[in-house]
N, CA and C of each residue as an Amber inpcrd file, in Angstrom:
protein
   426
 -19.2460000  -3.9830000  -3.7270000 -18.6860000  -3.5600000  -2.4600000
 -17.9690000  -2.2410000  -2.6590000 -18.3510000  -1.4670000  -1.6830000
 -17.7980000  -0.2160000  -1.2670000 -16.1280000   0.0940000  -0.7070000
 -15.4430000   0.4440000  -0.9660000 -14.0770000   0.2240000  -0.3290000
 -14.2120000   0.8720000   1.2670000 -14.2480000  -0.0940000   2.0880000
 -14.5030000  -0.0900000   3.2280000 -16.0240000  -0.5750000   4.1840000
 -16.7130000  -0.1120000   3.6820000 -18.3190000  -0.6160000   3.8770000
 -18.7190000  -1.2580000   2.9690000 -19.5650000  -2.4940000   3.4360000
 -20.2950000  -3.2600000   2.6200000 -21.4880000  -2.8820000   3.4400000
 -22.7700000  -2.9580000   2.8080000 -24.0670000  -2.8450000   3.2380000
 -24.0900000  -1.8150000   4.2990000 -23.5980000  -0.7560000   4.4920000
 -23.6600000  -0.3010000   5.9230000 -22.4360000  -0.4400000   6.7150000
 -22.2420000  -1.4130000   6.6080000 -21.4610000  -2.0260000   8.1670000
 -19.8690000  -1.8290000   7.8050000 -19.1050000  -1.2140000   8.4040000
 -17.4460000  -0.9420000   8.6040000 -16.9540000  -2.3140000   8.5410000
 -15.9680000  -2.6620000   7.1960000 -15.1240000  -4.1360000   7.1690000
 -13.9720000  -3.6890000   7.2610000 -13.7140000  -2.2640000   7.3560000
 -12.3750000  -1.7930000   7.2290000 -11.7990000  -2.6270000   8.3270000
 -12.0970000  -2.5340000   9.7340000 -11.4760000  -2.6130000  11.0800000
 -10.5070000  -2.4400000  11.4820000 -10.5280000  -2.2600000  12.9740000
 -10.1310000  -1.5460000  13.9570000  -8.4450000  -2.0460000  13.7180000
  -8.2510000  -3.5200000  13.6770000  -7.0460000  -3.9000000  13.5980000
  -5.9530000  -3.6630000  12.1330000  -6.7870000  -3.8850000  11.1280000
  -6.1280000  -3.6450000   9.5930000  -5.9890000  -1.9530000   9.4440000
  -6.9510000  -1.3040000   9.9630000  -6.4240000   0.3480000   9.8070000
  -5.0110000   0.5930000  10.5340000  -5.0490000  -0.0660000  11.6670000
  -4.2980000   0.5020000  12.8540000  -2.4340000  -0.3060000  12.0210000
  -2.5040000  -1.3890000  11.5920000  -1.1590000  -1.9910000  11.1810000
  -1.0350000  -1.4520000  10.0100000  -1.9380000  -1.0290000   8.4500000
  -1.9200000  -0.4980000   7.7540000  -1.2270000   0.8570000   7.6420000
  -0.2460000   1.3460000   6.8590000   0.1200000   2.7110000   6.5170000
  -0.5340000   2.8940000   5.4860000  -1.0940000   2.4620000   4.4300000
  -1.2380000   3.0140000   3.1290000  -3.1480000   2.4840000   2.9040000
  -3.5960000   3.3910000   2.6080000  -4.8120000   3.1060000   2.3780000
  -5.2310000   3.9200000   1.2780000  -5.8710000   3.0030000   0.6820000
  -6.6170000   3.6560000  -1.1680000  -8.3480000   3.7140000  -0.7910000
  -8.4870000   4.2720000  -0.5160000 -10.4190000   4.7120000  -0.5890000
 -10.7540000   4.6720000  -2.1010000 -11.5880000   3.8880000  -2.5150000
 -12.2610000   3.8330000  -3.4950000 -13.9980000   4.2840000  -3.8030000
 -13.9970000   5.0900000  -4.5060000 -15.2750000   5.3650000  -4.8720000
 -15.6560000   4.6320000  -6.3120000 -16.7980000   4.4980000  -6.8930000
 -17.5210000   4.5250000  -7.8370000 -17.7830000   5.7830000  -8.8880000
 -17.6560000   6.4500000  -9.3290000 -17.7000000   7.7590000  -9.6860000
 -19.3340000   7.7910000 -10.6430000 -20.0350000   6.4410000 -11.3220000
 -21.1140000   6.5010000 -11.4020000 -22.3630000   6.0500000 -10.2350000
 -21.7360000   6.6210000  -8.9140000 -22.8080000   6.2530000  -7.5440000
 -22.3500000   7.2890000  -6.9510000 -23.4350000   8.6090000  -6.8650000
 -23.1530000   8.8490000  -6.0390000 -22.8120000   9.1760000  -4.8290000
 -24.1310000   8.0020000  -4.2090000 -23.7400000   7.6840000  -2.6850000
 -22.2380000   6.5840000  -2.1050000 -21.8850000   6.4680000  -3.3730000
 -20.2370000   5.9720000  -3.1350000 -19.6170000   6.8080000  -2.7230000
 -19.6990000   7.7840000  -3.2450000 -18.6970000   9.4250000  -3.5680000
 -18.8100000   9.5870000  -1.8300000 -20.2370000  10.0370000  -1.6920000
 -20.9170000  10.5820000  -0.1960000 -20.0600000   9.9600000   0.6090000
 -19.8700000   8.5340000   0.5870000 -19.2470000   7.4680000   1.9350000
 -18.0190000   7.9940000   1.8490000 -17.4190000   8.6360000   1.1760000
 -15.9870000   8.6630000   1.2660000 -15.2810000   9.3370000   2.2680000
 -16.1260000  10.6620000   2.7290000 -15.5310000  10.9670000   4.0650000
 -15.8020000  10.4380000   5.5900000 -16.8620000   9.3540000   5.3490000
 -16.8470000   8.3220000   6.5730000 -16.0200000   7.2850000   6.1950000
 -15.5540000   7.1070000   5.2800000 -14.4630000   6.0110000   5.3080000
 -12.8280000   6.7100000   5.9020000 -12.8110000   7.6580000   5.5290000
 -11.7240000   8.4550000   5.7750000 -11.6090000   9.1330000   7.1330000
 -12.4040000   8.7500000   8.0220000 -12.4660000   9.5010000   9.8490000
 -12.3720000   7.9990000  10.1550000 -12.5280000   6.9470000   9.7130000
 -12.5410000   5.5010000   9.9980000 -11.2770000   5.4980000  10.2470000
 -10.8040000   5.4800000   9.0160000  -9.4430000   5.0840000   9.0410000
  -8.3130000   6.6240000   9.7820000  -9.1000000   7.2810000  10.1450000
  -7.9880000   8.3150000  10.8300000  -8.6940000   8.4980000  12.1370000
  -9.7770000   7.3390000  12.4560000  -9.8970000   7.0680000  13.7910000
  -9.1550000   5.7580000  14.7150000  -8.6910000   5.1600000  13.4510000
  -7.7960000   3.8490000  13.7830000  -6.9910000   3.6750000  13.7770000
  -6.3040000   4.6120000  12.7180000  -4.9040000   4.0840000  11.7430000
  -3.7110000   4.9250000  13.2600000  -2.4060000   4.9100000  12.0560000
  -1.4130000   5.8710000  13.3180000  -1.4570000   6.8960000  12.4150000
  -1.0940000   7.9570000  12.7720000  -1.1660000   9.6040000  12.7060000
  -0.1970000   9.3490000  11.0360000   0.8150000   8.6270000  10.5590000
   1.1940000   9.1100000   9.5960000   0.9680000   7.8060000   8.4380000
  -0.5270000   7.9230000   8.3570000  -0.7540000   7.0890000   6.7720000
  -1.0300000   7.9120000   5.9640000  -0.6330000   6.9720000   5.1980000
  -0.8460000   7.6140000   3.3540000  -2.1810000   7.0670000   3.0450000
  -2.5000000   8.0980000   2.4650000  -3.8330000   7.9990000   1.7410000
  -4.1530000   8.5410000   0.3490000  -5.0410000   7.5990000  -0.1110000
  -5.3130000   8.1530000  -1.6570000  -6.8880000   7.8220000  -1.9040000
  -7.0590000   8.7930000  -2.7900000  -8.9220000   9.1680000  -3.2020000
  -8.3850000   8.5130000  -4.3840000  -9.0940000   7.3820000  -4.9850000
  -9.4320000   6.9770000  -6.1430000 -10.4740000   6.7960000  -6.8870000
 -11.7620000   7.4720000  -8.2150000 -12.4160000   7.7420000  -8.3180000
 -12.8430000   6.3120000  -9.5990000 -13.2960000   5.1150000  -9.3070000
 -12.9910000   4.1040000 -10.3130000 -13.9740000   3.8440000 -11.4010000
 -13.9600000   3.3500000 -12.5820000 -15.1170000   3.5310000 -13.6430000
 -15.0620000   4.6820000 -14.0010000 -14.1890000   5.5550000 -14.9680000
 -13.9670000   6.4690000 -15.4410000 -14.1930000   6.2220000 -16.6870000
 -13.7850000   4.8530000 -17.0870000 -13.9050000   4.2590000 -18.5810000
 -16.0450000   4.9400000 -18.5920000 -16.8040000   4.8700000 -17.6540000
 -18.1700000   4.7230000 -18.2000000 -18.6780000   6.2560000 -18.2020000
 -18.1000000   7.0970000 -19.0360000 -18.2080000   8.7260000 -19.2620000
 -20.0020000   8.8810000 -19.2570000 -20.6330000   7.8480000 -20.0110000
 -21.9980000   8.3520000 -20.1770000 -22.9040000   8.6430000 -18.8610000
 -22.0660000   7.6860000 -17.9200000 -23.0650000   7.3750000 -16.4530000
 -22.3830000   8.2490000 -15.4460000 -21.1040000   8.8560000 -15.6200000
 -20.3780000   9.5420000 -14.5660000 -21.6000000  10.4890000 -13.9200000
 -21.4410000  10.3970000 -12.2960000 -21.9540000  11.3970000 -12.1870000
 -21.6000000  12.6610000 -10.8990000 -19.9530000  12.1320000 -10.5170000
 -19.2890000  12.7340000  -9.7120000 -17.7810000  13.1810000 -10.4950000
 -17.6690000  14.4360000 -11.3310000 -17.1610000  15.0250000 -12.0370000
 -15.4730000  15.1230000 -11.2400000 -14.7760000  14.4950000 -12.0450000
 -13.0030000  14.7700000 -11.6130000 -12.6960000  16.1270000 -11.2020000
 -13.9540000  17.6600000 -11.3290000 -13.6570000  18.3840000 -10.5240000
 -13.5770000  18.6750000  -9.2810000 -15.3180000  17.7120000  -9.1800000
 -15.8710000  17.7620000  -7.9240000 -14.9350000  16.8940000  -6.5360000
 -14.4460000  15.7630000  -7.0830000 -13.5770000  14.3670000  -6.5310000
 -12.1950000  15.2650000  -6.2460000 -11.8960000  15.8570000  -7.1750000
 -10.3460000  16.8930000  -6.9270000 -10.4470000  17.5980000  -5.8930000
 -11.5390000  18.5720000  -5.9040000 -11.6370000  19.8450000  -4.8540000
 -11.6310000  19.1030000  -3.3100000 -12.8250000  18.0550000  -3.4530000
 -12.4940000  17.3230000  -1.8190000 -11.1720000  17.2240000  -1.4360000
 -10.6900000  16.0860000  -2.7760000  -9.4170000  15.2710000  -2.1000000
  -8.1990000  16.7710000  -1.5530000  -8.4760000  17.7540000  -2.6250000
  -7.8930000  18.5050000  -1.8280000  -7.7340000  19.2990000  -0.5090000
  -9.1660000  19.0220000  -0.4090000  -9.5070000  19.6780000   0.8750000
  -8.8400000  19.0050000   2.0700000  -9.1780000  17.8520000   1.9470000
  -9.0050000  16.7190000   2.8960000  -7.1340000  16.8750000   2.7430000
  -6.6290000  17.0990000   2.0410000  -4.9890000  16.7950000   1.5660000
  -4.8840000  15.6420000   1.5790000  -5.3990000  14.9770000   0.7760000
  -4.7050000  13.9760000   0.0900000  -5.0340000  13.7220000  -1.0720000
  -3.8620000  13.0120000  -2.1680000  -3.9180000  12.9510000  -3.6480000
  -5.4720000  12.1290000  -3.8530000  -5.2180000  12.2300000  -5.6270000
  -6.8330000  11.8160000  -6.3800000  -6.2460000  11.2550000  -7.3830000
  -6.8430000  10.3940000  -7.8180000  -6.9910000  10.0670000  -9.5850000
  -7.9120000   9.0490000  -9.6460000  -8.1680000   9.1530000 -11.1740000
  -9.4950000   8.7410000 -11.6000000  -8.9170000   7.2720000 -12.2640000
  -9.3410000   6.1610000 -11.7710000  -9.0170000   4.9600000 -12.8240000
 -10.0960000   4.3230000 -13.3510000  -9.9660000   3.2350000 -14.3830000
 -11.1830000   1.9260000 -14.7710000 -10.0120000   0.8370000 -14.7220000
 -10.7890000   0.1560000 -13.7350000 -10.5080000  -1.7980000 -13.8160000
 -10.7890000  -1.9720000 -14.5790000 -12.1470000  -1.5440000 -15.3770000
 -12.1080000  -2.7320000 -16.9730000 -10.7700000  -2.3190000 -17.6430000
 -10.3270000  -1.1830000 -17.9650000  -9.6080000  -1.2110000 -19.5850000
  -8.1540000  -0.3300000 -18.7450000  -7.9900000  -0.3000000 -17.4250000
  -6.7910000  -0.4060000 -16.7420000  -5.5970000   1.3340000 -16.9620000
  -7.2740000   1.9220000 -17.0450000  -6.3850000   3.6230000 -17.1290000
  -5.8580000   3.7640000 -15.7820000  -4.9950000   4.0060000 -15.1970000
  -4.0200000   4.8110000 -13.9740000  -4.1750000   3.7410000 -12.6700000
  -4.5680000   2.4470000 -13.1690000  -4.1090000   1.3150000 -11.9870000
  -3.2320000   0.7990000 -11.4610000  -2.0290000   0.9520000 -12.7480000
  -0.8290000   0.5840000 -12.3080000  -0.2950000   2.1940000 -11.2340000
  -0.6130000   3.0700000 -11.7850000   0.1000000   4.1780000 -11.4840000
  -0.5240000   4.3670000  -9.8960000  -2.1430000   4.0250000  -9.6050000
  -2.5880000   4.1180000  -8.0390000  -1.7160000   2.8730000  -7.1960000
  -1.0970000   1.9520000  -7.9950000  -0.3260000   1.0770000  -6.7780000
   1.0700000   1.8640000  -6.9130000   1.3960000   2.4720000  -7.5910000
   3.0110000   3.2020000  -7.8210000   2.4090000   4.2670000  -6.7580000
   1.6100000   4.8080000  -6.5830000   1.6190000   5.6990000  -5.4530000
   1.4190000   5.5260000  -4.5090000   0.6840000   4.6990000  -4.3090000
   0.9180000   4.0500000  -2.5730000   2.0280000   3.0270000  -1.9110000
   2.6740000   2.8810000  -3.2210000   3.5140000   1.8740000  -3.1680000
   5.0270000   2.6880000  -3.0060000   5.1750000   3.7310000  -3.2910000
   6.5770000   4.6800000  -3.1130000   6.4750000   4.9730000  -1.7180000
   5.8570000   5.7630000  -1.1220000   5.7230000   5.6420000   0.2990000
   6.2880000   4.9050000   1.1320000   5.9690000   3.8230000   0.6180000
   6.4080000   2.3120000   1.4940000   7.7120000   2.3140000   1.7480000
   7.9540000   2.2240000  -0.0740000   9.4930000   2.1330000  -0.5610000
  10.2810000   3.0000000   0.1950000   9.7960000   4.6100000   0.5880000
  10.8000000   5.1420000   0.9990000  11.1780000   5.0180000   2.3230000
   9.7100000   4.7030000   3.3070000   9.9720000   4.4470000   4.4190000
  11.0000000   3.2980000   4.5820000  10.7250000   2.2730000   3.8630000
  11.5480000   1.5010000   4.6450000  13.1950000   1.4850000   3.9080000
  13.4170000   2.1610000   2.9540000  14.8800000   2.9110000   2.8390000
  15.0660000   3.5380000   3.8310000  14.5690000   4.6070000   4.3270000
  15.0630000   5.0090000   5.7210000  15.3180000   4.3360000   6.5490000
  14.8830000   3.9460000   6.8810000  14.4470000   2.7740000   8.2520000
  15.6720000   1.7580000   8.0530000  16.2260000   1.5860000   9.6160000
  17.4660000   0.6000000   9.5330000  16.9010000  -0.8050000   9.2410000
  17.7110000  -1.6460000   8.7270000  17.7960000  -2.8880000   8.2150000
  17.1570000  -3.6130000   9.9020000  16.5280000  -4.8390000   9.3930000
  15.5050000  -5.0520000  10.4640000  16.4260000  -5.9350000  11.4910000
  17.7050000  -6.5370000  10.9540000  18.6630000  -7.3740000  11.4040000
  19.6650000  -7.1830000  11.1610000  20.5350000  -6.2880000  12.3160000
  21.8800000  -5.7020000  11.4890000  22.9170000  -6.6570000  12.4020000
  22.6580000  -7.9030000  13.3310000  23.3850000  -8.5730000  13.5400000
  24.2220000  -9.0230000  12.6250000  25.4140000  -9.4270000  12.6230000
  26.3540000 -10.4340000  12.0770000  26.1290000 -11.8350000  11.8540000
  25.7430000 -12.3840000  10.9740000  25.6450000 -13.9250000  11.1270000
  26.5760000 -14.4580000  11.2690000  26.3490000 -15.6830000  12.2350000
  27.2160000 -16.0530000  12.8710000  28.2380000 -16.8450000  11.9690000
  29.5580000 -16.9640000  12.3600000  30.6530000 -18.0770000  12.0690000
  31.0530000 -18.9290000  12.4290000  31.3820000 -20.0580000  11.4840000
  31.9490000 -21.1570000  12.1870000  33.7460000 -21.1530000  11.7480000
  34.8030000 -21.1870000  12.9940000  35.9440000 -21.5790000  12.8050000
  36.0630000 -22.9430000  12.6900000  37.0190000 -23.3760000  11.6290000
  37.4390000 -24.3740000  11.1960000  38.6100000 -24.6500000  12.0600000
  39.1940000 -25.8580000  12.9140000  40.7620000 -25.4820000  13.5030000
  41.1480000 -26.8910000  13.4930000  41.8190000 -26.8990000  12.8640000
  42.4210000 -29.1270000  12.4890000  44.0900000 -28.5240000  12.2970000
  44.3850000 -29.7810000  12.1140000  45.9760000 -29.8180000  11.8950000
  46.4220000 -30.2560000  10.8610000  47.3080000 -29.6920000  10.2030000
  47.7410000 -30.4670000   9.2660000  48.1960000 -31.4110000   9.1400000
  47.7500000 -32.5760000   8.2520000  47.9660000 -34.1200000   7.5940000
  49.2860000 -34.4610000   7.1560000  50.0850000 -34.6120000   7.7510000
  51.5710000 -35.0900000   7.4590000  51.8920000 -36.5660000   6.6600000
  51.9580000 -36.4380000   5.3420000  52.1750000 -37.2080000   4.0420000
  52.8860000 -38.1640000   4.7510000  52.8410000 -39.6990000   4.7770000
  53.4160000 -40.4980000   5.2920000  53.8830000 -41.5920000   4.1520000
  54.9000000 -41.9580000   3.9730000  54.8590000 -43.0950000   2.6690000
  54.2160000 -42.6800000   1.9450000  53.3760000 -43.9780000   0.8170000
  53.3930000 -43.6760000  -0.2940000  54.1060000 -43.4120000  -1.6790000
  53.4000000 -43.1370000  -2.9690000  54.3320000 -43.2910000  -3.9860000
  54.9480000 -41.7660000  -3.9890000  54.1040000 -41.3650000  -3.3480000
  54.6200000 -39.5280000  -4.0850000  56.1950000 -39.7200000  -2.3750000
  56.2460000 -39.8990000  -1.3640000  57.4600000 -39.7940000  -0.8550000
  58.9520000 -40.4530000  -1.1190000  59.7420000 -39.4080000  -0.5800000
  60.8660000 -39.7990000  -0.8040000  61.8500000 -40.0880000   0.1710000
């Protein structure tokens, strides 16, 4: 599977672009009709989404150098074109995977540091109001 199209057909949809801020486009970097889909995945999602998502070109199977056949120059110059970041990872042996969720993942982080607390009500209190127990007899009186 294609990140976003399977067989043809758009799984991105209309509803997950549109609630989504952060979207990672994934290519294959040894297909390169993966590479090709990437700017119909990317009018998809900036035909759906809201005006300020984050986006990232990720170019995956980098680990398989012998079969590459969409060059980290070629994948750079787009993503630049387009303005938005690139990097090249492999799921098998886990070069820059952690680092593609650290980048879509700061975004988030900062938005919602900005962004007021989602419940700035006061939780509520309960007053306590009794009377005091006046010691009657017993051993402790005198």
């Amino acid at each position: 599977m294609h990140s976003g199209i399977l067989q043809g057909k758009n799984v991105l949809g209309q509803s997950l672009a549109a609630t989504t801020a952060e979207h990672t486009v994934v290519y294959d970097v040894t297909d390169q009709e993966s590479f090709n889909n990437v700017k119909q995945w990317l009018n998809e999602i900036d035909r759906y989404a809201s005006d300020n998502v984050n986006k990232l070109l990720v170019g995956n199977k980098c680990d398989l150098t012998a079969n590459k056949v969409v060059s980290y120059e070629t994948a750079k110059a787009f993503a630049d074109e387009m303005g938005i970041p690139f990097m090249e990872t492999s799921a098998k042996d886990a070069t820059n995977v952690e680092q593609a969720f650290m980048a879509m993942a700061a975004p988030i982080k900062d938005r919602m540091a900005s962004q007021p607390a989602m419940n700035t009500a006061k939780p509520p209190t309960v007053n306590i109001r009794g009377q005091p127990v006046a010691q009657s007899g017993g051993c402790c009186s005198s």
